[in-house]
DOSEVO-384477 format. One record per residue (C-alpha): residue number from 1; residue in one letter; x, y, z. Coordinates in steps of 0.001 Angstrom, whole numbers, plus 500000, padded with zeros to 6 digits. Example, Ala and Ser with C-alpha at 12.3 -4.5 7.8 and 13.67 -1.06 7.14 Angstrom:
BEGIN
ATOM   pos   code       c1       c2       c3
ATOM     1      a   512300   495500   507800
ATOM     2      s   513670   498940   507140
END
This chain:
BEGIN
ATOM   pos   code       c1       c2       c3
ATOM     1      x   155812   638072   584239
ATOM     2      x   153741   639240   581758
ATOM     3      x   154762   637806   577767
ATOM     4      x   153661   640115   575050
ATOM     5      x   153965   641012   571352
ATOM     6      x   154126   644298   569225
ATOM     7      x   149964   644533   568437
ATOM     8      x   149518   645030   572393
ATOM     9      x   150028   648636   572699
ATOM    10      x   148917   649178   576243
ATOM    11      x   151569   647396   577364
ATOM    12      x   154331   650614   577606
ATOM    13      x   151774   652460   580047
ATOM    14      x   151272   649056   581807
ATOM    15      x   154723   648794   582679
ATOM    16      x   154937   652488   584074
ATOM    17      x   152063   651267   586635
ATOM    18      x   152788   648456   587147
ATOM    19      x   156834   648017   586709
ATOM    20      x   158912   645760   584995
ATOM    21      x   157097   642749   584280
ATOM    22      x   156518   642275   581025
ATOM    23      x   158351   640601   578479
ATOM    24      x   158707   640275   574587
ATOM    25      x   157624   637385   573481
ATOM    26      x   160631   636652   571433
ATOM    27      x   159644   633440   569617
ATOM    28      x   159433   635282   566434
ATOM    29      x   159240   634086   563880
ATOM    30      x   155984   632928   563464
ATOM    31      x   153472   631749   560671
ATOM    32      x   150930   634529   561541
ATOM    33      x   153555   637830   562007
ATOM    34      x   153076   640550   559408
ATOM    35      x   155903   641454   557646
ATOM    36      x   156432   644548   559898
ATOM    37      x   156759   643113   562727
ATOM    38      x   160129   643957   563117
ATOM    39      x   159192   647868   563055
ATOM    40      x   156164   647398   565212
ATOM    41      x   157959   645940   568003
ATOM    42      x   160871   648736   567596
ATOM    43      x   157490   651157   567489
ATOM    44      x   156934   650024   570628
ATOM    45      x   159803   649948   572508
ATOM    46      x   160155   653100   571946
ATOM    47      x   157145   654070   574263
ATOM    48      x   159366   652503   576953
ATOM    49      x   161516   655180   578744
ATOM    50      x   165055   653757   578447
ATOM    51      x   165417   651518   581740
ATOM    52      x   162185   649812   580915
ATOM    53      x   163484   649596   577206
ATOM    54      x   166337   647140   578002
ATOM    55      x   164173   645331   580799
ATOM    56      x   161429   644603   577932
ATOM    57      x   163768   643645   575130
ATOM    58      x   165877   641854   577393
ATOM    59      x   166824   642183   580961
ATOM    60      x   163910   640597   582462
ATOM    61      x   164391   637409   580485
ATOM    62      x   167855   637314   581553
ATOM    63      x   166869   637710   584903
ATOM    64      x   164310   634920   584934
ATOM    65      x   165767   632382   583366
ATOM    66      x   168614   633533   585767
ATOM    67      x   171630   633934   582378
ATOM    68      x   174649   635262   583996
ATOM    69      x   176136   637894   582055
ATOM    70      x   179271   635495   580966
ATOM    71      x   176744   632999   579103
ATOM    72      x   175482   636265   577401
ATOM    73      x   179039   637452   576325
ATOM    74      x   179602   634551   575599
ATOM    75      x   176944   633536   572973
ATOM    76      x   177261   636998   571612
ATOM    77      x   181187   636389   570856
ATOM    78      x   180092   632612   569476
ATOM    79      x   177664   634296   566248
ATOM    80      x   178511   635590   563153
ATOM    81      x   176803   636574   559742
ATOM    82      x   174781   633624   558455
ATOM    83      x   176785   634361   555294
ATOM    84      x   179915   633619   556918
ATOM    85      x   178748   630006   558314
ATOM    86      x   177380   629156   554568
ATOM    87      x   179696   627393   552421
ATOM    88      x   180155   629193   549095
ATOM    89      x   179299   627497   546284
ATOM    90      x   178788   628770   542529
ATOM    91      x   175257   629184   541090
ATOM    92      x   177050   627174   538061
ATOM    93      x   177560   624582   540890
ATOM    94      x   173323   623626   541196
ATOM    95      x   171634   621661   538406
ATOM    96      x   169917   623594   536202
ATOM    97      x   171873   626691   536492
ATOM    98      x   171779   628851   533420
ATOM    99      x   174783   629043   531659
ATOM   100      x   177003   632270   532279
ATOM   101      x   175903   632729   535932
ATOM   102      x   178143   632344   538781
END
């Protein structure tokens, strides 16, 4: 297996060649990504045909670390909006707080 980020654009004509061995290297964030990182790695996906697409962003991962499909329905049923797990408090509510907001 073969980790890699958005910057290495070889890697979609790679993976025709040479199959599905390559992975994202999905421990974004980090210190040194540019803020379109995001967009680059979507860039880049795209120049996967669709089978290779899900095996990239995902499959082969799964496969490797050997996640059963349960786990991954699962998780996915477990997360919600960061929103929803933050408690709401009023800006009046934090010292310093102008007056009138809230």
């Amino acid at each position: 297996m073969v980790w890699c980020d958005p910057d290495e654009r070889s890697i979609p004509p790679l993976a025709e060649r040479y199959g599905d061995r390559f992975l994202w290297a999905s421990d974004f964030p980090h210190a040194d990504d540019t803020p379109d990182y995001i967009p680059a790695l979507a860039e880049m996906a795209a120049g996967f045909p669709s089978r290779r697409r899900r095996a990239f962003l995902g499959d082969q991962v799964r496969a490797l670390f050997d996640v059963p499909d349960e786990a991954r329905a699962a998780a996915a049923a477990r997360r919600r909006p960061i929103r929803a797990r933050l408690p709401s408090v009023p800006l009046t509510a934090w010292p310093g707080a102008p007056p009138g907001t809230g």
